[in-house]
DOPAMAR-241061 format. One record per atom (N, C-alpha, C, O): residue number from 1; residue in one letter; chain; atom name; x negated, y negated, z. Coordinates in nm, 4 decimals, always signed. Last residue first. Layout:
N
+-----+--------+--------+-------+----------+----------+----------+
: num : residu : chaine : atome :        u :        v :        w :
+-----+--------+--------+-------+----------+----------+----------+
: NUM :      a :      A :    CA :        X :        Y :        Z :
...
+-----+--------+--------+-------+----------+----------+----------+
END
This chain:
80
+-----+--------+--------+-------+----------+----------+----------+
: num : residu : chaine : atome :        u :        v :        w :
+-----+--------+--------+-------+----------+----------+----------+
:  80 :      x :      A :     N :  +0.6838 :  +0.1376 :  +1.4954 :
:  80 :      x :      A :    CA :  +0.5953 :  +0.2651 :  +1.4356 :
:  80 :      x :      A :     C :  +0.7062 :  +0.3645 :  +1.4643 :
:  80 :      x :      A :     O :  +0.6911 :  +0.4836 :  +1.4367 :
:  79 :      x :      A :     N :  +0.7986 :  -0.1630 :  +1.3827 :
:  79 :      x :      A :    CA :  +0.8097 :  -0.0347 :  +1.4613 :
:  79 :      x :      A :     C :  +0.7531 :  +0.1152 :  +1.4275 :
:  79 :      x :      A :     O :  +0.7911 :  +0.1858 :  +1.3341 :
:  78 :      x :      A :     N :  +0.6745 :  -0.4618 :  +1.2980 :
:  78 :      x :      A :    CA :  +0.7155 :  -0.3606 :  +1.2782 :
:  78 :      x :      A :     C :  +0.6989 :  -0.2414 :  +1.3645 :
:  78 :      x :      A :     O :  +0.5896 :  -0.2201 :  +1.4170 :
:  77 :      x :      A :     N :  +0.5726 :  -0.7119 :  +1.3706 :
:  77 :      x :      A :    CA :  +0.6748 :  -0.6573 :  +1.4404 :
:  77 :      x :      A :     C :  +0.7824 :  -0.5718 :  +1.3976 :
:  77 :      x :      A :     O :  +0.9033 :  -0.5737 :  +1.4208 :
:  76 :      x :      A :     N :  +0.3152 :  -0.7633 :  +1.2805 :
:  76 :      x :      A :    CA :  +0.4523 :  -0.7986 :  +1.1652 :
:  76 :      x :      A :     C :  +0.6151 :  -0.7797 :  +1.2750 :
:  76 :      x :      A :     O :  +0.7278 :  -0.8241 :  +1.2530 :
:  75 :      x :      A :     N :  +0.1653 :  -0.6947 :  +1.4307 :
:  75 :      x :      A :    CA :  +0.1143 :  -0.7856 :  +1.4362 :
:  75 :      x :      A :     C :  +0.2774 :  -0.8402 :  +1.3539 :
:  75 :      x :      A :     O :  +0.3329 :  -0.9471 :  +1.3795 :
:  74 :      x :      A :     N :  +0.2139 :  -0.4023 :  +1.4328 :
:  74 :      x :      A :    CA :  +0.2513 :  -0.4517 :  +1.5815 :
:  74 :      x :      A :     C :  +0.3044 :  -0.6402 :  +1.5229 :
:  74 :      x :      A :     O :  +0.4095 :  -0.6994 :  +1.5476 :
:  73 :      x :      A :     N :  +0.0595 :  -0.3512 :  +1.1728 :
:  73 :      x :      A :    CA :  +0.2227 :  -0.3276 :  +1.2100 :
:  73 :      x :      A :     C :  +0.2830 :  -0.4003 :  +1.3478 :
:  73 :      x :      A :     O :  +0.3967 :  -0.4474 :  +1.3510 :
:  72 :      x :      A :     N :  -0.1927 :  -0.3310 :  +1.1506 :
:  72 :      x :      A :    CA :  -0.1024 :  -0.4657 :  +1.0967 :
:  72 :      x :      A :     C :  +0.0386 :  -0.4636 :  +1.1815 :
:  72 :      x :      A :     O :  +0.1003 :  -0.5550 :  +1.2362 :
:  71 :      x :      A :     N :  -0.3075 :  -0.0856 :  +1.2499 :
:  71 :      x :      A :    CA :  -0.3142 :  -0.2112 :  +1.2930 :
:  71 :      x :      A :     C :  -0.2990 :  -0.2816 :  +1.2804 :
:  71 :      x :      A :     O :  -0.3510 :  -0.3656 :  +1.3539 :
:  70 :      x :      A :     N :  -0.1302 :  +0.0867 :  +1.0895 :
:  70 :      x :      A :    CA :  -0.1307 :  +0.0770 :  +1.2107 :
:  70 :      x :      A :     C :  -0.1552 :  -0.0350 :  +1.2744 :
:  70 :      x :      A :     O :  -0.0713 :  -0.0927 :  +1.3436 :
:  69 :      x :      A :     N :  -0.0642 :  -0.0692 :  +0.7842 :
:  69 :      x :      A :    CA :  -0.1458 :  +0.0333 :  +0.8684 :
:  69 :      x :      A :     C :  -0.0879 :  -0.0243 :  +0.9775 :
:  69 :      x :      A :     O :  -0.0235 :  -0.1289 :  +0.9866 :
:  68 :      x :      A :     N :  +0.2792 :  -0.1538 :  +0.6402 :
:  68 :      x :      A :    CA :  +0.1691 :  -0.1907 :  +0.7105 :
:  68 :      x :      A :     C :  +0.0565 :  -0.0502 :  +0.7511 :
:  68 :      x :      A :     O :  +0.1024 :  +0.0639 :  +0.7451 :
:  67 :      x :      A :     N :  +0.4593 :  -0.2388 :  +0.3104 :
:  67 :      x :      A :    CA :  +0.3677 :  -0.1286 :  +0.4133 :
:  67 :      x :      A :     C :  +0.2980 :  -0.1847 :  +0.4884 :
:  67 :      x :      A :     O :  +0.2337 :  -0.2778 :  +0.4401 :
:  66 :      x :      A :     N :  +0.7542 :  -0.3215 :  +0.1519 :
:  66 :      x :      A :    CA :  +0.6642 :  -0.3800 :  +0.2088 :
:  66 :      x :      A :     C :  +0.6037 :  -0.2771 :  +0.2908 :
:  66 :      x :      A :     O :  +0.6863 :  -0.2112 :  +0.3541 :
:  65 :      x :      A :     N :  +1.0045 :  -0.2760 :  +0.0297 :
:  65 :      x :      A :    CA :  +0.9176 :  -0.2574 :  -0.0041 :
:  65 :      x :      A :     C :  +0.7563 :  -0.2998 :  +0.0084 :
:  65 :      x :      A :     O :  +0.6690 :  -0.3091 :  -0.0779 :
:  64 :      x :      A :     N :  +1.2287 :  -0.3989 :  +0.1554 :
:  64 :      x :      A :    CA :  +1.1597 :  -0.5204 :  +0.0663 :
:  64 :      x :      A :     C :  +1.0432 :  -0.4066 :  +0.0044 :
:  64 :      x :      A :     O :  +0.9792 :  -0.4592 :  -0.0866 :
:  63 :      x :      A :     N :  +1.1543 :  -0.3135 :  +0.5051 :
:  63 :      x :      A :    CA :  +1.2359 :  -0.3070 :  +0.4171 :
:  63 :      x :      A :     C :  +1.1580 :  -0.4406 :  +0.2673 :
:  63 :      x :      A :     O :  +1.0735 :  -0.5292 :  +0.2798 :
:  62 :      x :      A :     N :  +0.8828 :  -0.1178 :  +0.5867 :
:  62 :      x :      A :    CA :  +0.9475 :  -0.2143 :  +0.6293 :
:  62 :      x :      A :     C :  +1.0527 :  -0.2590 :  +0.5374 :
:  62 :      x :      A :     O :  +1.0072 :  -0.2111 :  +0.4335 :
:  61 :      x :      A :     N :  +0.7079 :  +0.1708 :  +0.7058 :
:  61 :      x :      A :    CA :  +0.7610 :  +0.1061 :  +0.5783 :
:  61 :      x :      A :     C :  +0.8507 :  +0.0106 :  +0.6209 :
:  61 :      x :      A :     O :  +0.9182 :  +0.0550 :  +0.7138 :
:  60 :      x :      A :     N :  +0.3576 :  +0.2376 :  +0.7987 :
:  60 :      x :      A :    CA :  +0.4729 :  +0.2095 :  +0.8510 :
:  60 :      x :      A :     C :  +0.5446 :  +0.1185 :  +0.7441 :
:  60 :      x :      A :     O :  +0.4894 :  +0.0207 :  +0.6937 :
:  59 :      x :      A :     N :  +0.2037 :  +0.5325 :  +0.6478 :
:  59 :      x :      A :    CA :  +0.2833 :  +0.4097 :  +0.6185 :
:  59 :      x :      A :     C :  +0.3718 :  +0.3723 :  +0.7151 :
:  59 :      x :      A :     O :  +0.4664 :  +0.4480 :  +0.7368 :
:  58 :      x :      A :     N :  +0.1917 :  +0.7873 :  +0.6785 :
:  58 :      x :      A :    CA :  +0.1119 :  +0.7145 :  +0.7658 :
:  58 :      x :      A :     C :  +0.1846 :  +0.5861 :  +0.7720 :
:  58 :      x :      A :     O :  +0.2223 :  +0.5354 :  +0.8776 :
:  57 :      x :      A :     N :  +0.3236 :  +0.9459 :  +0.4831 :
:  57 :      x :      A :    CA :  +0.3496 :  +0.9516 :  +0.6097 :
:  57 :      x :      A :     C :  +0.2645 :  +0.8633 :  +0.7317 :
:  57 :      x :      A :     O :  +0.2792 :  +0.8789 :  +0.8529 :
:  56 :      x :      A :     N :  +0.2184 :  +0.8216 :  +0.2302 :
:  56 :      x :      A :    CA :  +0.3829 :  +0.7965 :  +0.2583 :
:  56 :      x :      A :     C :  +0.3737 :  +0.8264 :  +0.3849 :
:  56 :      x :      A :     O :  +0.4183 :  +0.7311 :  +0.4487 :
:  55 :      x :      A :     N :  -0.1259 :  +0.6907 :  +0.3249 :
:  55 :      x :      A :    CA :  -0.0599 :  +0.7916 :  +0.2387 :
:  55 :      x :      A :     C :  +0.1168 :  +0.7494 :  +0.2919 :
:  55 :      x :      A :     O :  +0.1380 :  +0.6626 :  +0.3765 :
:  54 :      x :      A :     N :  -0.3162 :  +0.3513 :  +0.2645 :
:  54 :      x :      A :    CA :  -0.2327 :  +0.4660 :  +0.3388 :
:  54 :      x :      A :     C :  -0.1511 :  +0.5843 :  +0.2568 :
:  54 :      x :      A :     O :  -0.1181 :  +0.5693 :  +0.1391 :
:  53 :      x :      A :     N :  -0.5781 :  +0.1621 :  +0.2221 :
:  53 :      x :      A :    CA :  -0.4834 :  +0.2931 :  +0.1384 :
:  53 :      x :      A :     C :  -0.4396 :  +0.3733 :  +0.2812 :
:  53 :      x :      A :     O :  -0.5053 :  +0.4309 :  +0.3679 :
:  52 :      x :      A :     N :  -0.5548 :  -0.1510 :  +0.2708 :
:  52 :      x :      A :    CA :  -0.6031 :  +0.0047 :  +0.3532 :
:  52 :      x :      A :     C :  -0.5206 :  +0.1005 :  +0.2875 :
:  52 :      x :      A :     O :  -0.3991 :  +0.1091 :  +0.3055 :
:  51 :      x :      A :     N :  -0.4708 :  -0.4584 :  +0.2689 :
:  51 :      x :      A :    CA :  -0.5094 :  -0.3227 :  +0.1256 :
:  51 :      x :      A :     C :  -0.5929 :  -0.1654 :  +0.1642 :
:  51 :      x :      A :     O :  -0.6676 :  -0.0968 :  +0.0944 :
:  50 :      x :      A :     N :  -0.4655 :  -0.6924 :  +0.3509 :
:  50 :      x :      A :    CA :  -0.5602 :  -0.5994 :  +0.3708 :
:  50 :      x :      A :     C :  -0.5940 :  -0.4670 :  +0.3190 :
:  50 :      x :      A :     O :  -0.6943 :  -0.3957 :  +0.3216 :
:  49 :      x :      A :     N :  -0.4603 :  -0.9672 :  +0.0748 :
:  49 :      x :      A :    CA :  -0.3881 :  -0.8869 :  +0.1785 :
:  49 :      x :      A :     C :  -0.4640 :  -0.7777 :  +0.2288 :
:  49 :      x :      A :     O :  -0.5513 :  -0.7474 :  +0.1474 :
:  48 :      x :      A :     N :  -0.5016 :  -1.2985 :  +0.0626 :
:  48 :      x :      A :    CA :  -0.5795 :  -1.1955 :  -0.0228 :
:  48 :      x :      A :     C :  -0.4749 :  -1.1003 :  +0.1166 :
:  48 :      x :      A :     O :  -0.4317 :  -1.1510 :  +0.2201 :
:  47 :      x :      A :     N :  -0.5501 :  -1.6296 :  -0.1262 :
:  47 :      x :      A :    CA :  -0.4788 :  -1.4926 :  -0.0811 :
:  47 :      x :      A :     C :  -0.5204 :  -1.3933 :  -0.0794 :
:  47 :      x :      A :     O :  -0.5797 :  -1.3508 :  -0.1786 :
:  46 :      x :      A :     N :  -0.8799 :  -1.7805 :  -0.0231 :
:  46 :      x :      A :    CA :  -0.8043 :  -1.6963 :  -0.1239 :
:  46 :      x :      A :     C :  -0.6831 :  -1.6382 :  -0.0910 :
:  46 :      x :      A :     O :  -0.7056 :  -1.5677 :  +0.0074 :
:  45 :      x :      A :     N :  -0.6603 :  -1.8775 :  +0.1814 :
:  45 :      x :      A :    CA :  -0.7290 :  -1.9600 :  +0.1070 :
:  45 :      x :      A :     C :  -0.8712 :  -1.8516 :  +0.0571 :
:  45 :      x :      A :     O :  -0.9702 :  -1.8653 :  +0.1290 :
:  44 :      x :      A :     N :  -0.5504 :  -1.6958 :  +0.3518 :
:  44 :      x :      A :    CA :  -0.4350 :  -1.7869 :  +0.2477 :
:  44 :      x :      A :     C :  -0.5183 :  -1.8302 :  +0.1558 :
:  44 :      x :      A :     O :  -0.4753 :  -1.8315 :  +0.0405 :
:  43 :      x :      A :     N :  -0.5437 :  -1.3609 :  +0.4360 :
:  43 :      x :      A :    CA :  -0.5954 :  -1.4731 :  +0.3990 :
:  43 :      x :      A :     C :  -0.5457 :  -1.5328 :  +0.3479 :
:  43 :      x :      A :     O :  -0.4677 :  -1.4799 :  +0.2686 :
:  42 :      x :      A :     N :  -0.4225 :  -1.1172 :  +0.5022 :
:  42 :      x :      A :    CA :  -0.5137 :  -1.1527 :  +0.6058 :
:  42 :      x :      A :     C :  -0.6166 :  -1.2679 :  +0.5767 :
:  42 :      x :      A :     O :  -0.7221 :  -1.2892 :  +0.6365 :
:  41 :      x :      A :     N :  -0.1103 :  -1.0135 :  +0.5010 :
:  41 :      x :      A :    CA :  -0.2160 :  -1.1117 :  +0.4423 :
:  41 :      x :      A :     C :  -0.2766 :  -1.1329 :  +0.5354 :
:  41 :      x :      A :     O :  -0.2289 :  -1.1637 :  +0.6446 :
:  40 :      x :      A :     N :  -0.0149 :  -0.6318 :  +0.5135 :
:  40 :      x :      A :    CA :  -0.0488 :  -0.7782 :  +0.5832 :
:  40 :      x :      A :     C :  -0.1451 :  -0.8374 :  +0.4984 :
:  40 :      x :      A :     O :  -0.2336 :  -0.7783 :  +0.4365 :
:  39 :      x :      A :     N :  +0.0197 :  -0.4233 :  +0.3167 :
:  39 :      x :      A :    CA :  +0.0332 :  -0.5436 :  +0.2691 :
:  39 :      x :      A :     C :  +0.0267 :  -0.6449 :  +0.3745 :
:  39 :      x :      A :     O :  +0.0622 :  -0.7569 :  +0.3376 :
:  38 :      x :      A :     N :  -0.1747 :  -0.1438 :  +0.2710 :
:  38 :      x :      A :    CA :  -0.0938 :  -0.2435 :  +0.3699 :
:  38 :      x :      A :     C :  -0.0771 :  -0.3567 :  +0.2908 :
:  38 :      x :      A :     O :  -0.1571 :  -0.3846 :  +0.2014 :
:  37 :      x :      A :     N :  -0.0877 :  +0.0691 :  +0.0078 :
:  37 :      x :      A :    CA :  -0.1917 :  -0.0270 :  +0.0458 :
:  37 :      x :      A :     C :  -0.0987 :  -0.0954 :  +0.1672 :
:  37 :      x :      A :     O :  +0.0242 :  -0.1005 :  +0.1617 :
:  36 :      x :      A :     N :  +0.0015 :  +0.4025 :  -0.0798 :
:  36 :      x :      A :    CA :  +0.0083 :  +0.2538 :  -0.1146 :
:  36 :      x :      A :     C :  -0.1094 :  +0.1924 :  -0.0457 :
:  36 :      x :      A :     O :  -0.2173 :  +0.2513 :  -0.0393 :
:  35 :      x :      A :     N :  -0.1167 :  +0.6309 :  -0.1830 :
:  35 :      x :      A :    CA :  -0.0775 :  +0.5931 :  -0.2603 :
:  35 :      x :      A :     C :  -0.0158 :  +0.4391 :  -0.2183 :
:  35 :      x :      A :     O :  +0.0132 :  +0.3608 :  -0.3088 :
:  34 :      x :      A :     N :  -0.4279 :  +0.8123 :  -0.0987 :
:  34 :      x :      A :    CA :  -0.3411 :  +0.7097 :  -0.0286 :
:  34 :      x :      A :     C :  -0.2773 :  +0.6507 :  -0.1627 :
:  34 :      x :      A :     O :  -0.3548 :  +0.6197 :  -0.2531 :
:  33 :      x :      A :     N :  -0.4192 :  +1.2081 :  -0.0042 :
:  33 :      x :      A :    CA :  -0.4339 :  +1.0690 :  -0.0946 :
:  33 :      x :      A :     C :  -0.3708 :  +0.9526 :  -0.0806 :
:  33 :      x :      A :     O :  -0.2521 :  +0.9621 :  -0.0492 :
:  32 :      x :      A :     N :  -0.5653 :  +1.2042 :  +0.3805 :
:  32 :      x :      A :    CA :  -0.4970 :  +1.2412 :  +0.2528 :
:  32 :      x :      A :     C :  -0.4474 :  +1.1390 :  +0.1451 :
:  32 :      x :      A :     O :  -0.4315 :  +1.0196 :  +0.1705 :
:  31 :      x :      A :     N :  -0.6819 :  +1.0901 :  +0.5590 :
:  31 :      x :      A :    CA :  -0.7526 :  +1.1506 :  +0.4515 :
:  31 :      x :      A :     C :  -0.6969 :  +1.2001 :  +0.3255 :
:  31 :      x :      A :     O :  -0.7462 :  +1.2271 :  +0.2159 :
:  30 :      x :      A :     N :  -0.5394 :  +0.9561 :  +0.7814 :
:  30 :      x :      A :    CA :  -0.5275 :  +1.1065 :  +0.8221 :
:  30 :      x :      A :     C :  -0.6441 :  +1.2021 :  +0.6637 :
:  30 :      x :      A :     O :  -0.6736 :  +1.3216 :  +0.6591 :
:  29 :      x :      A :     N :  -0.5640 :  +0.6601 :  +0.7250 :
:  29 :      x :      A :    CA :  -0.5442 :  +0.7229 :  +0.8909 :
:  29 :      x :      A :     C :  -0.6144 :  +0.8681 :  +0.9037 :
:  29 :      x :      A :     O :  -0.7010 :  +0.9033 :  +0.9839 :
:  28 :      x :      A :     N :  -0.6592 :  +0.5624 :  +0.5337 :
:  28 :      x :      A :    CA :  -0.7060 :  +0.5260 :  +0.6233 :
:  28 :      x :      A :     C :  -0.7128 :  +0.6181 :  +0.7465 :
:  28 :      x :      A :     O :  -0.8011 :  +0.6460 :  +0.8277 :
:  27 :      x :      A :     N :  -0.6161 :  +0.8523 :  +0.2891 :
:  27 :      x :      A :    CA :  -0.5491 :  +0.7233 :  +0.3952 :
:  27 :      x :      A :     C :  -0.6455 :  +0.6767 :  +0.4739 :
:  27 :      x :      A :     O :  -0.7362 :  +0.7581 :  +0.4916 :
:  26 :      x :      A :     N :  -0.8432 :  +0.7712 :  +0.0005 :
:  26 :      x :      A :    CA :  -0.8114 :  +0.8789 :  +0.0847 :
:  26 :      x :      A :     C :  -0.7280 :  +0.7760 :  +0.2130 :
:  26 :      x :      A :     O :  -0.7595 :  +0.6590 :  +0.2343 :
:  25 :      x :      A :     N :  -0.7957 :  +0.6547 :  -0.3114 :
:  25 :      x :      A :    CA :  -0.8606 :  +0.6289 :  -0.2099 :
:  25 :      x :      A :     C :  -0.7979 :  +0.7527 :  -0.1198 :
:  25 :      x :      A :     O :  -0.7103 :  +0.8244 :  -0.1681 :
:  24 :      x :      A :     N :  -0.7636 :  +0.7667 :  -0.6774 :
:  24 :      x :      A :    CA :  -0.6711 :  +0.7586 :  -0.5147 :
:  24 :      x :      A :     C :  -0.7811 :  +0.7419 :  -0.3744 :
:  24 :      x :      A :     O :  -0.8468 :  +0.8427 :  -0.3484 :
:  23 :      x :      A :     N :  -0.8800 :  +0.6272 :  -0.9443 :
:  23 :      x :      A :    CA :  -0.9161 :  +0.6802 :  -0.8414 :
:  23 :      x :      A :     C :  -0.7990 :  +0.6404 :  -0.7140 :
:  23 :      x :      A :     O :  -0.7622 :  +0.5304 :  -0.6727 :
:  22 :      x :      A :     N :  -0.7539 :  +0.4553 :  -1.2517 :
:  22 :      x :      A :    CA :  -0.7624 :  +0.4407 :  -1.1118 :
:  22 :      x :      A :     C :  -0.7931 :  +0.5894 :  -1.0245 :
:  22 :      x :      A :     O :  -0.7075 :  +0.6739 :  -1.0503 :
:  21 :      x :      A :     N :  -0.8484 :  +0.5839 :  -1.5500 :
:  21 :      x :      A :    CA :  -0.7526 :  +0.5684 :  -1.4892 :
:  21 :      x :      A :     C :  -0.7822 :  +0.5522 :  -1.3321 :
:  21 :      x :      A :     O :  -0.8412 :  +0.6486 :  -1.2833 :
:  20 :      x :      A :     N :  -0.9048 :  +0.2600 :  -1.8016 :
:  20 :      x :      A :    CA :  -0.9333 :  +0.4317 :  -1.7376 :
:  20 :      x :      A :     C :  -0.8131 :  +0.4529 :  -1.6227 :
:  20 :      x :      A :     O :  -0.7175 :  +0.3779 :  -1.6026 :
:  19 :      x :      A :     N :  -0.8456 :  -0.0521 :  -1.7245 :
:  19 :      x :      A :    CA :  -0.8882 :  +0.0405 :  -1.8129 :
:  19 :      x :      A :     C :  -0.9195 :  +0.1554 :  -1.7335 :
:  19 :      x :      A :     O :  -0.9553 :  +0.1500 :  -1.6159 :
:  18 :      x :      A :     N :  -0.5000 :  -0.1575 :  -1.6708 :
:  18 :      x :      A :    CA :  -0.6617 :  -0.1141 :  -1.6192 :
:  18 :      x :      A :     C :  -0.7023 :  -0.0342 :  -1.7326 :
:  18 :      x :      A :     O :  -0.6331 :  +0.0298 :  -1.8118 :
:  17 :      x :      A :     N :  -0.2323 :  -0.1026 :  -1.3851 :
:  17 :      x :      A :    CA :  -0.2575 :  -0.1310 :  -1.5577 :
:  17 :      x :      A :     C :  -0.4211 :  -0.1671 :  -1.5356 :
:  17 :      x :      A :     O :  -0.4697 :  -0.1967 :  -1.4265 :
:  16 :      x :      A :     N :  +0.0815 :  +0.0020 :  -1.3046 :
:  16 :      x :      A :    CA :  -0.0994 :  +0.0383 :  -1.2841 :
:  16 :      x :      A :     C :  -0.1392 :  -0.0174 :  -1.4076 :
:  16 :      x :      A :     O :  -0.0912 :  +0.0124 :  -1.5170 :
:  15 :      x :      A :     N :  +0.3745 :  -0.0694 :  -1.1646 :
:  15 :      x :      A :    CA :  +0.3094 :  -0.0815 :  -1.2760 :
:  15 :      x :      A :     C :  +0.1507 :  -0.0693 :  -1.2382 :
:  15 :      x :      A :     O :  +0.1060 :  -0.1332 :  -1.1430 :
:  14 :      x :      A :     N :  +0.6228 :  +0.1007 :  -0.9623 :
:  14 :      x :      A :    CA :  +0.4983 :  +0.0609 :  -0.9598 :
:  14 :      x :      A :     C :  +0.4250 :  +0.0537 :  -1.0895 :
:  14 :      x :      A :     O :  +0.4035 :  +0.1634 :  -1.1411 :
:  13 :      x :      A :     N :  +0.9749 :  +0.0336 :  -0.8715 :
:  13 :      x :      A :    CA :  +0.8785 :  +0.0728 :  -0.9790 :
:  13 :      x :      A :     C :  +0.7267 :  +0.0257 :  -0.9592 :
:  13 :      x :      A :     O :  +0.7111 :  -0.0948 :  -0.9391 :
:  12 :      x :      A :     N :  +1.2233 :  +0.1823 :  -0.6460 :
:  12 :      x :      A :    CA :  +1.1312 :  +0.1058 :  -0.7246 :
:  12 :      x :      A :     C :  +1.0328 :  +0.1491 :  -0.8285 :
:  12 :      x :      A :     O :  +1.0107 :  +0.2645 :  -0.8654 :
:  11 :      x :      A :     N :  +1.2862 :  +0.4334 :  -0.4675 :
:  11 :      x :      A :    CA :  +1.3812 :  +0.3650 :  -0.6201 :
:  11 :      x :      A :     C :  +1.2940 :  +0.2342 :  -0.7075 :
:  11 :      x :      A :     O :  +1.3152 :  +0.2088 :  -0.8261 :
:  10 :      x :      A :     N :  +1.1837 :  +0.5370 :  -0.2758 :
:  10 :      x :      A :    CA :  +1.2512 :  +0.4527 :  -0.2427 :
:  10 :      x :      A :     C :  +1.3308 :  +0.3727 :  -0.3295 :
:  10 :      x :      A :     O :  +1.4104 :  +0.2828 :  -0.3023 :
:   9 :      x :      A :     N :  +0.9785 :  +0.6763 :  -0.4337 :
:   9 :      x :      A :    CA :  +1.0540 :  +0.7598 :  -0.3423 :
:   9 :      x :      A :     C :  +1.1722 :  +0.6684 :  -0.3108 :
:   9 :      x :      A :     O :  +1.2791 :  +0.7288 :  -0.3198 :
:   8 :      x :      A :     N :  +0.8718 :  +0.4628 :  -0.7310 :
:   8 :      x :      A :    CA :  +0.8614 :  +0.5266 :  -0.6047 :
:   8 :      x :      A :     C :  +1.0169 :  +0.5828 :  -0.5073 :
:   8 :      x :      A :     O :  +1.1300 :  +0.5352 :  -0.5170 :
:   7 :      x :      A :     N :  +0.8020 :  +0.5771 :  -1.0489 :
:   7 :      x :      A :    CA :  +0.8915 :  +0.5540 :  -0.9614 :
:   7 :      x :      A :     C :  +0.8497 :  +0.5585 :  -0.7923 :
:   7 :      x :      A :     O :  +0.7994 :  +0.6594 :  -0.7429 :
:   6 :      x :      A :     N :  +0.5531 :  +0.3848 :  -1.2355 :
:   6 :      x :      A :    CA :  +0.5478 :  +0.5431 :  -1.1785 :
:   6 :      x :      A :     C :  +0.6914 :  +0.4619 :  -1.0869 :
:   6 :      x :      A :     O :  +0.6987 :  +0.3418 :  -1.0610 :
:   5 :      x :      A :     N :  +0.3323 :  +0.3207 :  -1.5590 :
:   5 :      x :      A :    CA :  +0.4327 :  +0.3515 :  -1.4748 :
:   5 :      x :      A :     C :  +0.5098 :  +0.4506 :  -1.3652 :
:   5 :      x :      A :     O :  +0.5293 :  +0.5695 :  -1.3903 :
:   4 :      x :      A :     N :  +0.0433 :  +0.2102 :  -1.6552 :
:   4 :      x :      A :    CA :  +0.1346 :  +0.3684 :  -1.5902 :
:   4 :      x :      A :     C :  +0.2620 :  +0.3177 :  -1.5503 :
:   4 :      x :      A :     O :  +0.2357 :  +0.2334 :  -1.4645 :
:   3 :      x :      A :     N :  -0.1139 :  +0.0841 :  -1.9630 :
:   3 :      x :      A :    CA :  -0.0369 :  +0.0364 :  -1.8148 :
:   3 :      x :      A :     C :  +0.0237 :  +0.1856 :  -1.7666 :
:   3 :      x :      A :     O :  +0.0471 :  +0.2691 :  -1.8540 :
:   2 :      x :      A :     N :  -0.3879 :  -0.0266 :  -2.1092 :
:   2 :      x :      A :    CA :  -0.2702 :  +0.0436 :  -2.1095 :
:   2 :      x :      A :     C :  -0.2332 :  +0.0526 :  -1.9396 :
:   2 :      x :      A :     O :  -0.2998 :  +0.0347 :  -1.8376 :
:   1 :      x :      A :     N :  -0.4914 :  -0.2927 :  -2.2821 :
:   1 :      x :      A :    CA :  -0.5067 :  -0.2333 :  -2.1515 :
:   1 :      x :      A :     C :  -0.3857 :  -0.1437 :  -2.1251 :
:   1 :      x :      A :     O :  -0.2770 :  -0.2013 :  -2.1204 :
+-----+--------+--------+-------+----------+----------+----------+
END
């Protein structure tokens, strides 16, 4: 299964791994390509997180490398 590697803006590393290559969802918010995902969990029993492709300017970014949408963010007491 071959894997991507990609830097993000903030110095980290994102591993993609999969067959073919992944499709960019469009943001939730504004349509443009969404390169992360919210990370509120919105389940324990599966884990599972809400995963709304947002683009870098929609993203509310929290430290840790952590994203909310809009409608997670209040809920984390993150600041838009």
């Amino acid at each position: 299964m071959p894997c991507q590697v990609t830097a993000t803006p903030e110095g980290g590393l994102v591993f993609l791994c999969g067959r073919g290559r992944a499709r960019t969802q469009p943001c939730d918010h504004c349509g443009q390509p969404g390169t992360r995902l919210c990370d509120r969990t919105v389940s324990q029993a599966p884990f599972r997180t809400c995963d709304r492709p947002l683009c870098a300017a929609c993203a509310i970014h929290r430290p840790g490398h952590v994203d909310y949408c809009r409608a997670h963010a209040p809920a984390t007491g993150a600041s838009t």
